[in-house]
C-alpha positions as CSV (number, residue, x, y, z in Angstrom):
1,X,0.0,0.0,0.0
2,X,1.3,3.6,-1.0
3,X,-0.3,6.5,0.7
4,X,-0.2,9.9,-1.0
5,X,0.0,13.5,0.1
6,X,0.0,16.8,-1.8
7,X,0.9,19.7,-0.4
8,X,1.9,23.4,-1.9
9,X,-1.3,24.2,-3.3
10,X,-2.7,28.0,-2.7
11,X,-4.4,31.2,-4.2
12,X,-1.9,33.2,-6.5
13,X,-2.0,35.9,-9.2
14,X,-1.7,34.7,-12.8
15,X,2.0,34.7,-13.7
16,X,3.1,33.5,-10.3
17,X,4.4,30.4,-9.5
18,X,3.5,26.9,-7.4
19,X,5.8,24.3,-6.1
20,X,3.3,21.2,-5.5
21,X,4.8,18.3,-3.6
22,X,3.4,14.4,-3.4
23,X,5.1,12.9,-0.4
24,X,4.7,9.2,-0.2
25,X,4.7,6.6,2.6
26,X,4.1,2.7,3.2
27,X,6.6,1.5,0.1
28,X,9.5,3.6,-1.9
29,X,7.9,4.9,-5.3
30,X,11.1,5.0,-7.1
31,X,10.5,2.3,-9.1
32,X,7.0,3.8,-10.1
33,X,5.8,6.0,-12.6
34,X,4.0,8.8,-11.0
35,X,1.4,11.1,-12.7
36,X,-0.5,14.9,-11.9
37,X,-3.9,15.2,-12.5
38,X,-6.1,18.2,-12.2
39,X,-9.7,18.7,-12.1
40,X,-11.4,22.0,-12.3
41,X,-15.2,22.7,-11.2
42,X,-17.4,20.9,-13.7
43,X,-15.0,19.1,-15.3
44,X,-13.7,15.9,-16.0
45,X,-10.0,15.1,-14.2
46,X,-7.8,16.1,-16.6
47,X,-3.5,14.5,-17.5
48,X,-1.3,17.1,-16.4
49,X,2.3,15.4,-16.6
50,X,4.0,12.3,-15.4
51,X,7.1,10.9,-14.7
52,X,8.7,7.0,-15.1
53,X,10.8,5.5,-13.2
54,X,13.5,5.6,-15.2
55,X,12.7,9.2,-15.0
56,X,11.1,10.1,-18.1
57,X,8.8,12.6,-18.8
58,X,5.2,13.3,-20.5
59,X,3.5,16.6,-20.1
60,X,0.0,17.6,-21.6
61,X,0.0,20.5,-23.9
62,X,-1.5,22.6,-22.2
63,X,0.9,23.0,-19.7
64,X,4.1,22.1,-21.8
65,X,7.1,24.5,-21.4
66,X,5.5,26.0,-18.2
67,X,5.5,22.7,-15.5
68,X,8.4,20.6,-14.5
69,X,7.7,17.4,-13.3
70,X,10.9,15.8,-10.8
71,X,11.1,13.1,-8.5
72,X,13.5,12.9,-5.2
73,X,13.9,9.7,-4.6
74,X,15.8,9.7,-1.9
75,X,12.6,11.7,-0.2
76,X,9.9,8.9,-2.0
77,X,8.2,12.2,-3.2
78,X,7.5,14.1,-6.1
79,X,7.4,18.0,-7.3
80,X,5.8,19.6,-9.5
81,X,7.2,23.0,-10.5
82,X,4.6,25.5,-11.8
83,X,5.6,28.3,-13.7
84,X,3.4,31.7,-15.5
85,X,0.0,30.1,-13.8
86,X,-2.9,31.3,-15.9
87,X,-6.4,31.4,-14.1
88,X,-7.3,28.2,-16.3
89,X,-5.0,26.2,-14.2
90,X,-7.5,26.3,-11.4
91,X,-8.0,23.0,-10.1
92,X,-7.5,20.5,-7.4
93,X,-4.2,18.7,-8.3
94,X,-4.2,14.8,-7.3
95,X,-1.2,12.8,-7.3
96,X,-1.2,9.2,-8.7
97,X,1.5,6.3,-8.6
98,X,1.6,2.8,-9.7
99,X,0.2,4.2,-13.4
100,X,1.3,3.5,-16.8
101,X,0.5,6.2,-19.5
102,X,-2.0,9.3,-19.4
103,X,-5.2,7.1,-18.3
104,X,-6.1,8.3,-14.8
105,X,-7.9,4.5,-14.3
106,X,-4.3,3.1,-14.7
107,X,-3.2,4.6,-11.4
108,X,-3.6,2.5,-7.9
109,X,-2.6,5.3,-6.0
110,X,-4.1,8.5,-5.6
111,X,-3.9,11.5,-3.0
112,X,-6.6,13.6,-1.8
113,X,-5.4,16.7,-4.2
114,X,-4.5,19.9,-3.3
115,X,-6.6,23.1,-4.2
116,X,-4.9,25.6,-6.7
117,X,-6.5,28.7,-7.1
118,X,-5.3,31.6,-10.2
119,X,-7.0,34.9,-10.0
120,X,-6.7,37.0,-13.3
């Protein structure tokens, strides 16, 4: 069993920036791939980036060349990094492990998210 915690979230201006953590516990999740998801009012949960174990790296589009996704393994948790936040980025940000791909029902794992609130 791997339990999940997000932390970092918080109300900002757009442009600012978010460091979200996902600090795990019960087994290491180095040897997991590890995904963000986000899910804004009314909407389906949403890919936002993940990260292999080998440390590889997928990001959705939307987000691409603004979010860094790392892992520190030697902590069993995960960042993400999130830079020039535009109001459409409000969401509650989960944390998932134990995935494969960009599917959110791949994931075994999953945290109880952490609010992220852009004003304009």
């Amino acid at each position: 069993q791997v339990q999940l915690v997000e932390s970092g979230g918080g109300s900002v201006q757009a442009g600012d920036s978010l460091r979200l953590s996902c600090a795990a516990s019960g087994r290491t999740i180095s040897r997991t791939n590890v995904a963000w998801f986000r899910q804004a009012p009314g909407k389906e949960r949403e890919f936002v980036v993940r990260i292999t174990w080998s440390g590889g790296t997928n990001y959705a589009d939307s987000v691409k060349g603004r979010f860094t996704i790392s892992r520190d393994n030697a902590k069993n948790t995960v960042y993400l990094q999130m830079n020039s936040l535009k109001p459409e980025d409000t969401a509650v940000y989960y944390c998932a492990a134990d995935g494969g791909t960009w599917k959110l029902y791949e994931y075994t794992y999953w945290g109880q998210g952490t609010q992220v609130t852009v004003s304009s």
